[in-house]
C-alpha positions in Angstrom: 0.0 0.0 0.0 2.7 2.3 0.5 4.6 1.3 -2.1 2.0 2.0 -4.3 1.4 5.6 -2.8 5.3 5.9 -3.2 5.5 5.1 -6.6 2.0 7.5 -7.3 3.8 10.6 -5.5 6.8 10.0 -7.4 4.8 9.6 -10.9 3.0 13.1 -10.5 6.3 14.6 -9.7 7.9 13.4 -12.6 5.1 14.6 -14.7 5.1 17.8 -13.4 8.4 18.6 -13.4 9.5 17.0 -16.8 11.1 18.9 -18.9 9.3 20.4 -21.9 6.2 21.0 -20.0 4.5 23.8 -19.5 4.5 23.3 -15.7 8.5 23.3 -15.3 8.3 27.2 -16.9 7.5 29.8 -14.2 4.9 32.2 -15.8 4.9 35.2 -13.3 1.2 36.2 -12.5 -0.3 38.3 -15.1 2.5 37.0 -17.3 1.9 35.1 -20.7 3.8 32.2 -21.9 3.5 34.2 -25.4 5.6 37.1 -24.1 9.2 37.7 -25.1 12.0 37.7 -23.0 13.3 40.6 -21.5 16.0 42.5 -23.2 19.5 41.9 -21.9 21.1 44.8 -18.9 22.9 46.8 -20.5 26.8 46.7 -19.8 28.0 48.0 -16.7 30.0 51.7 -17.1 33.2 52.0 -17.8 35.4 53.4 -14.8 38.6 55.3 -15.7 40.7 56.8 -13.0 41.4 60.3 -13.9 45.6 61.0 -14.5 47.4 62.6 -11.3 50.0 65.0 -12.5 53.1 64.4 -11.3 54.9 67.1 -8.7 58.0 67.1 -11.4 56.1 67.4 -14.7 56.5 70.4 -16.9 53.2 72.2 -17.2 50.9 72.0 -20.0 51.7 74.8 -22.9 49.9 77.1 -23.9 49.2 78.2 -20.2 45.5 79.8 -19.9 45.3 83.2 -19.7 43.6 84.7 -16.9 41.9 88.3 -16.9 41.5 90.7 -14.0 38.3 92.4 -13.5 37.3 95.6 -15.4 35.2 96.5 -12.5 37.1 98.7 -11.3 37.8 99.6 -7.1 34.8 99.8 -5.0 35.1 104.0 -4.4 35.3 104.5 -7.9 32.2 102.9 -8.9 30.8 104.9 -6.0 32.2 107.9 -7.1 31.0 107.4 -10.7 27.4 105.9 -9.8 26.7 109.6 -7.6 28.3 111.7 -10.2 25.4 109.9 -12.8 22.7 110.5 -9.6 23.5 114.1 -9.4 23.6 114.5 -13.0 20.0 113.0 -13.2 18.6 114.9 -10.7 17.9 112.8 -7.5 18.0 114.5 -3.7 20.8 113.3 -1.6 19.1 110.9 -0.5 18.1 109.4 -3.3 21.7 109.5 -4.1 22.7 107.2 -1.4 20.3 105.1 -2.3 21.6 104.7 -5.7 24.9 104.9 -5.6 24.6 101.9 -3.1 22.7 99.7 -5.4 24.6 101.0 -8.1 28.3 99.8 -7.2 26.6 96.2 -6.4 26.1 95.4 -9.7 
């Protein structure tokens, strides 16, 4: 009696998990057999570490050029933003005001 429980158990398992079958495929719910497959990941980055200049090394020619600012100092932006105030017209105060936000700029 057991044996032939045994040998039952063992025949529903074999046709179950057979090869070829469609039970041996997990079909995620709301899945299809019909679906493709998904598309491979893509590759993984590429990593470069960036070159460390060495302590000895000539530098890089042409060197950049670097330009100082045409600003100008702060009192003679002042100066120049209440001169243009006086020459429109505003009351000292007025002058303060905009000779302040003036030279800010």
């Amino acid at each position: 009696m057991i044996a032939i429980r045994l040998a039952v158990i063992i025949g529903v398992a074999y046709v179950l998990l057979a090869p070829g079958t469609a039970a041996a495929q997990l079909i995620p719910p709301g899945g299809s057999q019909f679906n493709p497959p998904p598309p491979a990941p893509p590759p993984p980055p590429k990593i470069e570490v960036p070159a460390i200049p060495k302590m000895d090394a000539p530098l890089p020619l042409p060197l950049p050029q670097v330009q100082g600012s045409q600003r100008g100092s702060f009192g003679d932006r002042i100066s120049k933003c209440l001169d243009d105030a006086a020459a429109g017209g505003l009351r000292p105060g007025e002058r303060a005001a905009y000779s302040r936000s003036c030279a800010n700029q």
